[in-house]
Structures are given as structure tokens and as C-alpha cells.
C-alpha positions, 0 to 999 in steps of 0.5 A: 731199673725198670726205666733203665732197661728201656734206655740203656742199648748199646751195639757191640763196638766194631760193627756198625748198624748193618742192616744186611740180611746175612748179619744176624743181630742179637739182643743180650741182656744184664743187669747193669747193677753188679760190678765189677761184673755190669753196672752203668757208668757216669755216662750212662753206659754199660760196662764190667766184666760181662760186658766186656766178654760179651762184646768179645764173644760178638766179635768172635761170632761175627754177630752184631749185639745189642745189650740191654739192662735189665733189673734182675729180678725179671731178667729170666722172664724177658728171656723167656718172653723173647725181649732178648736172646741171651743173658749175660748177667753172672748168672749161676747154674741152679736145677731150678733155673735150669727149669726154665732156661737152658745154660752154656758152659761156664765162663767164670766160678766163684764161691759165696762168702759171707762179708762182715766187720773185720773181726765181728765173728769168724764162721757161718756159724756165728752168723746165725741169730744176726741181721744178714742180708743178700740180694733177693733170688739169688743162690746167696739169699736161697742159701740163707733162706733155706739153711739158717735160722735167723732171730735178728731178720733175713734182709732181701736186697733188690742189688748188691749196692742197696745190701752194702749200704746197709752193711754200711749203715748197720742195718745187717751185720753181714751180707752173703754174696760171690766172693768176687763181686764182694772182692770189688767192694772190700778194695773201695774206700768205703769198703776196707773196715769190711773183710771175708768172714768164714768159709768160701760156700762151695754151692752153684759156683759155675757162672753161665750164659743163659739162653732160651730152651730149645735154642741149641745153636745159639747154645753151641754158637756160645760154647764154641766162642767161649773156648776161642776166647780162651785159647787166643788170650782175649779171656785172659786179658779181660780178666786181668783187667778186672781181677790179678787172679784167675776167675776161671 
């Protein structure tokens, strides 16, 4: 992934390489290893559901964007850094994030769920005393670290890919992630001997761009191109294209 951030920069489509001084160009990063919401595909592009969205909230603020990938455990200090203007990357608003970067309205929600073998147990209960996994510096693997005994292990996984190939493998009994994000890998071949096991966790469920401290327009800039997105359908329409339900 660390190669990968420094290859993977595409210009928003619709807008060519302007060099005009009244275009402003705006660098956004994403991890590019979370689908459905931003993976690289066969080609070598970025594609997913932040991808998408961020392309249509470029076009609607008349900006031309570059996005970048970035590996996630380092995403927030590229921002603060200055490598990039802005992250959209299904980052979930957290006081400790907040710390350090500053967060626009909501653009999605999503409960965590924990994912196991159909029928292996039932509650978050049960999970305790078995290997589980999540993705490291995430809400998901803060949530299990701080909240559950674990006489098996607690197993930290650098992307989502690498936590289900080892649900997969058996190296974890169950893996706890966004609900949406596990709604992709449930419906995949690989996925369907896999199911959603207790209860939806209802803890830093709003999912926000992040941008800089201190950098108030742009934060406005963004609210005011969410809300257009919403209420002219484009929202929408990318939302069906990855999920038949709402996420919003």
C-alpha cells in the first residue's frame, strides 16, 4: 500500500488538467482497500462508493480532484501533513479523531456487526474467549480492545481483505467490522457460509469527510455539496448502485 499511494492519482472525470488560476485543484485521499466503499480495481484504478461520491461532489463544487490512496493506518497524518485536502475514506467520527482533524456532516451511517460461521454462536457474548479480529485503528478494533476479554487473542488486521482471509482460513472465529462493508463480503462466493451474528453495535456510526483544522470553507464547501447531492438525486443513484437499501 505504501507503493501504491504513490502510484495510484486520478483527476476527477469531466475536467481536464486546467491549469487556470481560477480552478482550484484539490488533492483527496482513500484507502483504496475497503470495498465496496474504495478498492483498486484490475486496472489499477480507484473505484467504490467514496470514489464515486467524491467525484460527484467535485463536479458540483466545480473543483478539479486528484485522489489519491493511501494506506489507513497513516491517512490522517498525510492530512495533517498536507499531502492531501481532504479524506474520503469511510472514516467514522470518533472525539479522539476529532483531536485532530476536523469532520463535515455525515455522508453515510452504519452500525458495526460482528461476522462469523452461520450458526457458530449467536450474541456479542459469546464471542468472548475466541480468537476475533477487526482491522487495526479502527472504531471496530478500539471497541473490542477496550470492551472484551479475549482468551483466544485479539487479532489486528492492516485491511479488511487480510481480517477475512483469516475468517476464512480459521485463524479467527469472527471478525467485527461495519456492517456495510461485511454486507459486500457476506454476498461474494467466498462469503456465504458467513453470516451477521448478534446485534448491530450502535457506536461512532456516522461516516464523514475529514479535512483539516482550521480549514472552515472547505468544511462548508463540502456540507453544501453534500446537501446538493442529496437533494438533486445523485446521492441516490450512487447508493443504488452499490446497495438496494438506503445507507444514508
Amino acid at each position: 500500500m505504501i507503493a501504491l499511494a504513490a502510484v495510484v492519482g486520478t483527476t476527477a472525470p469531466g475536467r481536464a488538467a486546467e491549469t487556470s488560476e481560477d480552478v482550484r485543484v484539490l488533492r483527496i485521499a482513500t484507502e483504496g482497500a475497503y470495498p465496496p466503499f474504495n478498492y483498486v480495481d484490475e486496472s489499477g484504478d480507484l473505484g467504490g462508493f467514496d470514489v464515486d461520491f467524491t467525484w460527484a461532489l467535485c463536479a458540483v463544487m466545480e473543483v478539479e480532484c486528484i485522489l489519491v490512496a493511501e494506506p489507513w493506518n497513516s491517512i490522517i497524518d498525510g492530512l495533517v501533513e498536507n499531502r492531501y485536502d481532504a479524506i474520503v475514506a469511510s472514516m467514522s467520527v470518533t472525539e479522539e479523531r476529532k483531536s485532530r482533524v476536523a469532520f463535515t456532516d455525515k455522508y453515510y451511517s452504519t452500525p458495526m456487526r460482528f461476522v462469523a460461521k452461520r450458526d457458530s454462536f449467536v450474541g456479542k457474548t459469546e464471542v468472548k474467549g475466541r480468537a476475533v479480529g477487526a482491522q487495526a485503528e479502527t472504531t471496530s478494533f478500539d471497541y473490542l480492545k477496550d470492551g472484551y476479554p479475549f482468551g483466544q487473542g485479539l487479532y489486528a488486521f492492516e485491511t479488511m481483505e487480510e481480517a477475512y482471509a483469516a475468517l476464512l482460513t480459521g485463524e479467527v472465529e469472527a471478525v467485527l467490522t461495519d456492517s456495510l462493508v461485511a454486507w459486500d463480503f457476506l454476498k461474494s462466493e467466498p462469503g456465504q457460509a458467513f453470516s451477521f451474528v448478534g446485534d448491530p453495535i450502535y457506536t461512532d456510526t456516522e461516516i464523514a469527510i475529514a479535512v483539516r483544522k482550521g480549514d472552515e470553507d472547505l468544511r462548508q464547501s463540502i456540507n453544501r455539496a453534500i446537501t446538493l447531492l442529496i437533494i438533486n438525486g445523485t446521492y441516490q443513484e450512487i447508493n443504488q448502485k452499490y446497495f438496494p437499501f438506503s445507507i444514508y
